[in-house]
N, CA, C and O of each residue as an XYZ file, in Angstrom:
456
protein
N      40.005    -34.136     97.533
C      41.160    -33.261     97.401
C      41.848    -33.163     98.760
O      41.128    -32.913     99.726
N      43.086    -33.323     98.935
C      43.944    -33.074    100.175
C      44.841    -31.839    100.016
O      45.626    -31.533     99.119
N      44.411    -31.079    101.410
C      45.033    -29.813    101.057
C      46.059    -30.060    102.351
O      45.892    -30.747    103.359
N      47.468    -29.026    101.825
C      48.242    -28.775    102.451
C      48.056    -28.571    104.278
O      47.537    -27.458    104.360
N      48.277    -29.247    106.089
C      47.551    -28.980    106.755
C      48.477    -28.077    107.197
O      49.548    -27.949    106.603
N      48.047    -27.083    108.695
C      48.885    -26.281    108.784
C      49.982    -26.444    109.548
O      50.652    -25.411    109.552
N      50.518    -27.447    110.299
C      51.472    -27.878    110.654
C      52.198    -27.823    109.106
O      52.693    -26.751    108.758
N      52.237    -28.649    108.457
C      53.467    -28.565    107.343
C      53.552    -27.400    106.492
O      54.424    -27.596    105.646
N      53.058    -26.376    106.381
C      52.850    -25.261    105.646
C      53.480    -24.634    106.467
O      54.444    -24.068    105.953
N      53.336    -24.413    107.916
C      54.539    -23.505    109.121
C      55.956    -24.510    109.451
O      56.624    -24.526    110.484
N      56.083    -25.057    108.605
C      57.442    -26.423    108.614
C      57.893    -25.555    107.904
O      58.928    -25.049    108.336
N      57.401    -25.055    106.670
C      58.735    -24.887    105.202
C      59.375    -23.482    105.449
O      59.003    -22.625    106.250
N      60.039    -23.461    104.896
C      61.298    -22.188    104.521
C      59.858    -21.128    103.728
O      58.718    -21.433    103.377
N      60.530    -20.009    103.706
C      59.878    -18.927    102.858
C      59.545    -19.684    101.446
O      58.468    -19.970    100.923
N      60.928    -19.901    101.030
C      60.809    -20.116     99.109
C      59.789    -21.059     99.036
O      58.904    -20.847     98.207
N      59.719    -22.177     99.814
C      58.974    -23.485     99.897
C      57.380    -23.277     99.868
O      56.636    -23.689     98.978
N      56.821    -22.211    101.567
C      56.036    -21.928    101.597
C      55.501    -20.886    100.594
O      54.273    -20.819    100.539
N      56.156    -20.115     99.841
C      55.163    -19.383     98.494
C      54.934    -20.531     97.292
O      54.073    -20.420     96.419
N      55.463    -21.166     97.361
C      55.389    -22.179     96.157
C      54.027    -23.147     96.713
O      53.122    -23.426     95.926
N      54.008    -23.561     97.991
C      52.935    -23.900     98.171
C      51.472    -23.370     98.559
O      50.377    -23.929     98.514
N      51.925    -21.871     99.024
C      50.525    -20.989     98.990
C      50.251    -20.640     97.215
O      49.225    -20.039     96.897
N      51.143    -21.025     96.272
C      50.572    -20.804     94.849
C      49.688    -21.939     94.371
O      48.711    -21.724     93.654
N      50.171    -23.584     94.920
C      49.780    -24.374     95.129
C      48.264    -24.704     94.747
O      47.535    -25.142     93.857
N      48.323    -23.895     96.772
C      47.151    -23.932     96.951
C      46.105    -22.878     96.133
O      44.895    -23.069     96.017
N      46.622    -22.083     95.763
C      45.537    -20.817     95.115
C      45.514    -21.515     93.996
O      44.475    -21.275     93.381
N      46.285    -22.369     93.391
C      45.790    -22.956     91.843
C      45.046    -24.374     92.155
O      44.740    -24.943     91.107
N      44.716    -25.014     93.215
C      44.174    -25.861     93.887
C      42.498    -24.897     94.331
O      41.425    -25.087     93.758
N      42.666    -24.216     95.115
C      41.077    -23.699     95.071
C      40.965    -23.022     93.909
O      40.058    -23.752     93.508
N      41.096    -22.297     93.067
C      40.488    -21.729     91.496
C      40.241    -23.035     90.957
O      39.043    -23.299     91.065
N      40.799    -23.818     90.499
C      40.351    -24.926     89.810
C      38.989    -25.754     90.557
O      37.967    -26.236     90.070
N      39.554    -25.656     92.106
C      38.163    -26.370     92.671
C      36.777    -25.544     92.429
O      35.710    -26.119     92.212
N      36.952    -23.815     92.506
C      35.773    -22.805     92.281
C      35.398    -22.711     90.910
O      34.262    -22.308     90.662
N      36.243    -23.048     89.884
C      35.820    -22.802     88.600
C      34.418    -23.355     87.580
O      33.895    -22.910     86.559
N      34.258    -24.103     88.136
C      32.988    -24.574     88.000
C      31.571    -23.717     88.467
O      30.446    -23.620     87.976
N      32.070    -23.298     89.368
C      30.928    -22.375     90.098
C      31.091    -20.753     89.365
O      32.047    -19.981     89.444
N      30.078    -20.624     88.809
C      30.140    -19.573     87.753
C      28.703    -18.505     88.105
O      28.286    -17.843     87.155
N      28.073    -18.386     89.302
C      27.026    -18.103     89.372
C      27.781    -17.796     91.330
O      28.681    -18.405     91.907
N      27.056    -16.827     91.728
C      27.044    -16.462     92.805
C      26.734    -17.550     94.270
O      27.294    -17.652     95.361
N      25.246    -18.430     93.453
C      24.737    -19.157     94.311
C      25.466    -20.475     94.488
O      25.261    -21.204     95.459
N      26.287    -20.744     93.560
C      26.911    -21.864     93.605
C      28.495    -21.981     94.275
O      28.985    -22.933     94.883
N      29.064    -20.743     93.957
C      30.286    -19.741     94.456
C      30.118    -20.052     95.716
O      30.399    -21.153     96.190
N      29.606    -19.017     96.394
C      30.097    -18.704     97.603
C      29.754    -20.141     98.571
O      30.364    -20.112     99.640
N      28.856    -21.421     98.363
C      28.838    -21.675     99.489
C      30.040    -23.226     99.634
O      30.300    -23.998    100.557
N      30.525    -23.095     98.152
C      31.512    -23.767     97.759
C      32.640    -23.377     98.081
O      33.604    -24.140     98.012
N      32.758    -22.035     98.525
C      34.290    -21.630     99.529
C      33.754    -22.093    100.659
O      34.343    -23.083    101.094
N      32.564    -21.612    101.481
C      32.279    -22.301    102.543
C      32.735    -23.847    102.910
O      33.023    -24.398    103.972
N      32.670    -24.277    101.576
C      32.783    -25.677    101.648
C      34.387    -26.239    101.941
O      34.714    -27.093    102.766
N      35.299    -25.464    100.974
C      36.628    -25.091    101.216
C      37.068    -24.625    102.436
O      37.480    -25.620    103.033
N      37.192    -23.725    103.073
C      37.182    -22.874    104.728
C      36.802    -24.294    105.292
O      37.831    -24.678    105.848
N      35.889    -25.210    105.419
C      35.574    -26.374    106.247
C      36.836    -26.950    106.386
O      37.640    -26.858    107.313
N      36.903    -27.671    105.132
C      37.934    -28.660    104.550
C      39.205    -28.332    105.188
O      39.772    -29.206    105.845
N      39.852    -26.857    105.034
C      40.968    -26.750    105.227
C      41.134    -26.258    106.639
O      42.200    -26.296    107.253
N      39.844    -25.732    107.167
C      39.984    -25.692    108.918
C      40.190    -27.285    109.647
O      40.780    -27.443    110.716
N      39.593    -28.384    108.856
C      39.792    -29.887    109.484
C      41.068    -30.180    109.185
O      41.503    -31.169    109.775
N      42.104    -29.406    108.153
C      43.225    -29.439    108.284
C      44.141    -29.053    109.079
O      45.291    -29.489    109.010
N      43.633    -27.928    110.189
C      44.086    -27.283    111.243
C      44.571    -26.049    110.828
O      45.487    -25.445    111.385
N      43.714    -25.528    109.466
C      44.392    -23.777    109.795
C      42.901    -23.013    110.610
O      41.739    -23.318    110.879
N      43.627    -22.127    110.725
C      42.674    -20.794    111.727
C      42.130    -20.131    111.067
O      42.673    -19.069    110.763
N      41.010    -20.399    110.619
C      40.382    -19.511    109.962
C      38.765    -19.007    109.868
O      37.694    -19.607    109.955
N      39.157    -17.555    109.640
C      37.762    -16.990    110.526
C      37.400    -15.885    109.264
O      38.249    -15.320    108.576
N      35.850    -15.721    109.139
C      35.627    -14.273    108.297
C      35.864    -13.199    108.915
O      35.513    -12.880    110.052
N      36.518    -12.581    108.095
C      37.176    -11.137    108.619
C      36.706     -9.834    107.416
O      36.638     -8.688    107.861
N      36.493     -9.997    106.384
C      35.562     -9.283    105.736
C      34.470     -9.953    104.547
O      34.847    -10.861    103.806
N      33.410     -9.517    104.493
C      32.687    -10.129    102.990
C      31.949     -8.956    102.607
O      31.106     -8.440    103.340
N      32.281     -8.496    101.375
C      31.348     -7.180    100.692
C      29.850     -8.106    100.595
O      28.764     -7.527    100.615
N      29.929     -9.113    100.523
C      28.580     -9.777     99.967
C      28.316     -9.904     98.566
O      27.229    -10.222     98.082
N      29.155     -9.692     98.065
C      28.910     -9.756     96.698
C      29.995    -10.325     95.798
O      29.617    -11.183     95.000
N      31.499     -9.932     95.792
C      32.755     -9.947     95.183
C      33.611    -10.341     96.080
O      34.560    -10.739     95.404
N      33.893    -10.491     97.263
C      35.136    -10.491     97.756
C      34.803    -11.345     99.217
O      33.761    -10.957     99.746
N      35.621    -12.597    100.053
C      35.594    -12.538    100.728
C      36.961    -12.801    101.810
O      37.986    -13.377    101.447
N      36.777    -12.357    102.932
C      38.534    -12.457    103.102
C      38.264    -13.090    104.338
O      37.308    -12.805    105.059
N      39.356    -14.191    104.638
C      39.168    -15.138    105.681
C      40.493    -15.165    106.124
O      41.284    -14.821    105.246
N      41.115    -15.532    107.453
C      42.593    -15.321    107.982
C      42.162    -15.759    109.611
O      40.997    -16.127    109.762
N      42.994    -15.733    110.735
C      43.430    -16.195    111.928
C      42.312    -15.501    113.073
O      41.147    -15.234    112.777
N      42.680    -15.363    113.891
C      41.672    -15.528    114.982
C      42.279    -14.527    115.376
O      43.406    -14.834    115.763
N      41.940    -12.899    115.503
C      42.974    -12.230    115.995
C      42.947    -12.273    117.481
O      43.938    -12.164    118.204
N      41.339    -12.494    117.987
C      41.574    -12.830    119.573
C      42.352    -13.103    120.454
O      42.574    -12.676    121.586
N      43.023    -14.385    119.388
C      43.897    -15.381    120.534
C      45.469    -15.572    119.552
O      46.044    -16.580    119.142
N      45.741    -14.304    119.453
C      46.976    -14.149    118.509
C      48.278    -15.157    119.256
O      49.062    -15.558    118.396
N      48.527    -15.490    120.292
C      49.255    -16.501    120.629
C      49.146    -18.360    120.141
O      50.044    -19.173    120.358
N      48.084    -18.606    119.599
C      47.742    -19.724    118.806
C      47.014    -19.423    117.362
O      46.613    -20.294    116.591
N      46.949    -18.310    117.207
C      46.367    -17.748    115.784
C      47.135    -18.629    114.453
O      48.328    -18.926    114.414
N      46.097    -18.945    113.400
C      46.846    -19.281    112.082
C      48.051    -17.796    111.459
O      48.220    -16.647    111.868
N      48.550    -18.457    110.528
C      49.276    -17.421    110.293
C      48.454    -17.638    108.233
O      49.240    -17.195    107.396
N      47.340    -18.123    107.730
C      47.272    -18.070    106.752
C      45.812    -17.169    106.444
O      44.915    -16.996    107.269
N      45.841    -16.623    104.943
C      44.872    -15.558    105.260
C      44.538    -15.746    103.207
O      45.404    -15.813    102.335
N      43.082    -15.779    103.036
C      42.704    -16.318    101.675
C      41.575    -15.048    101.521
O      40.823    -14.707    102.434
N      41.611    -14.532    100.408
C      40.326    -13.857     99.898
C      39.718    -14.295     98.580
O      40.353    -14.122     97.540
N      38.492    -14.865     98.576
C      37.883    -15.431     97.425
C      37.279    -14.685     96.947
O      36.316    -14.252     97.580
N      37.524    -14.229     95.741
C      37.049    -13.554     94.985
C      36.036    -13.338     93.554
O      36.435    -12.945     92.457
N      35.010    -13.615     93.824
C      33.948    -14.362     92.780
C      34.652    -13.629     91.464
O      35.094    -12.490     91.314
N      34.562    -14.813     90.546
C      34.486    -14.607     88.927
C      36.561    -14.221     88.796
O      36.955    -13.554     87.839
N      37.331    -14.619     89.595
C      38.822    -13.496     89.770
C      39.021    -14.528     90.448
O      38.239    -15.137     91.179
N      40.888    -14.875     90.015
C      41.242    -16.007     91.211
C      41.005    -15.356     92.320
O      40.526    -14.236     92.501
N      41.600    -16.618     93.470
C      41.594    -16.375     94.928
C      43.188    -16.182     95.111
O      44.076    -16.702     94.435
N      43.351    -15.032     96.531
C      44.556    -14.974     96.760
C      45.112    -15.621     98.475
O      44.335    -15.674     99.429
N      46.084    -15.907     98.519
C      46.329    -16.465     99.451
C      47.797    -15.556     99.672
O      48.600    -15.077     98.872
N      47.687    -15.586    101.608
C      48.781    -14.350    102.409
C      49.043    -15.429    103.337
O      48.376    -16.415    103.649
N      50.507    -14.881    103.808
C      50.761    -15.291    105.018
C      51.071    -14.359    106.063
O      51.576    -13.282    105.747
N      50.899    -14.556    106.943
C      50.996    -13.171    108.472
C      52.627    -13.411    108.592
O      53.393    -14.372    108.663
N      52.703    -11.984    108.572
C      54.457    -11.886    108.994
C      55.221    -11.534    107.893
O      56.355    -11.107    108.109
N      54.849    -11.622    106.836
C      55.125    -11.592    105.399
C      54.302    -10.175    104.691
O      55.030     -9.542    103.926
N      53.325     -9.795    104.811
C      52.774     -8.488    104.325
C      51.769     -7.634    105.544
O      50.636     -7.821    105.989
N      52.705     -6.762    105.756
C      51.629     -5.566    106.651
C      50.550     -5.740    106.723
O      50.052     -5.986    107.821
N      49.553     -5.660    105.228
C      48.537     -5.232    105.301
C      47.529     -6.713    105.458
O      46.744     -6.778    104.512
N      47.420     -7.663    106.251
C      47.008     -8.957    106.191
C      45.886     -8.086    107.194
O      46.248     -7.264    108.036
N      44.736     -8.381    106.965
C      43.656     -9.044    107.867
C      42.541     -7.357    107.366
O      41.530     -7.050    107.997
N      43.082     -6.534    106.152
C      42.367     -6.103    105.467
C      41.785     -6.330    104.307
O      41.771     -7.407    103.711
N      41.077     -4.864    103.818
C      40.864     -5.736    102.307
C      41.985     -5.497    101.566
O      42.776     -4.554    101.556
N      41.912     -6.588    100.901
C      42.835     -7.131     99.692
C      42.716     -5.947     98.840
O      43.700     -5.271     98.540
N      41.277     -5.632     98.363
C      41.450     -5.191     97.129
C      41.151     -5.958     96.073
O      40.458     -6.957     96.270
N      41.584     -5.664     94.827
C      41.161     -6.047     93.284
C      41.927     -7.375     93.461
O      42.903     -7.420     94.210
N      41.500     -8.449     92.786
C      42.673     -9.446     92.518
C      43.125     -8.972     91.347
O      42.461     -8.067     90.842
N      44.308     -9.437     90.654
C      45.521     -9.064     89.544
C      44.565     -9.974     88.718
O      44.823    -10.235     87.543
């Protein structure tokens, strides 16, 4: 699977880039859907977070209940080279995908997915 890297995802216009952060969220659910069990879940986002960090986004755990939810996004350390993309996987519930600059509340919890 080739995912979007982050050079061309910080290329597009707004309209462009939501169409491709939907993209991508219907690109990882389909890749997680198979994984229907906790043990198989979570280390299969792990596996994802790899993939798409060798793509060059920034991405770091920033919360995990351990159970339901995990939320991954930029490096706030080094906010002058920080990603601007931010994913929470959400066992058994799609995954959602944010961009920084675009919603306040980025680098908390999400919350319920819809």
């Amino acid at each position: 699977m080739s995912w979007i890297t982050r050079k061309e995802v910080e290329s597009l216009s707004a309209a462009e880039r939501a169409a491709a952060l939907a993209a991508l969220r219907a690109m990882i659910d389909q890749r997680l859907g198979p994984h229907t069990t906790p043990d198989t879940y979570w280390p299969a986002t792990q596996h994802i977070i790899g993939e798409l960090k060798a793509a060059g986004h920034d991405l770091w755990s920033h919360d995990h209940d351990g159970e339901s939810r995990h939320l991954w996004g930029w490096d706030y350390m080094r906010l002058s080279t920080a990603g601007l993309l931010q994913i929470q996987f959400n066992f058994a519930k799609p995954c959602q995908t944010f961009w920084r600059g675009e919603d306040g509340r980025l680098g908390v919890d999400r919350g319920e997915a819809d």
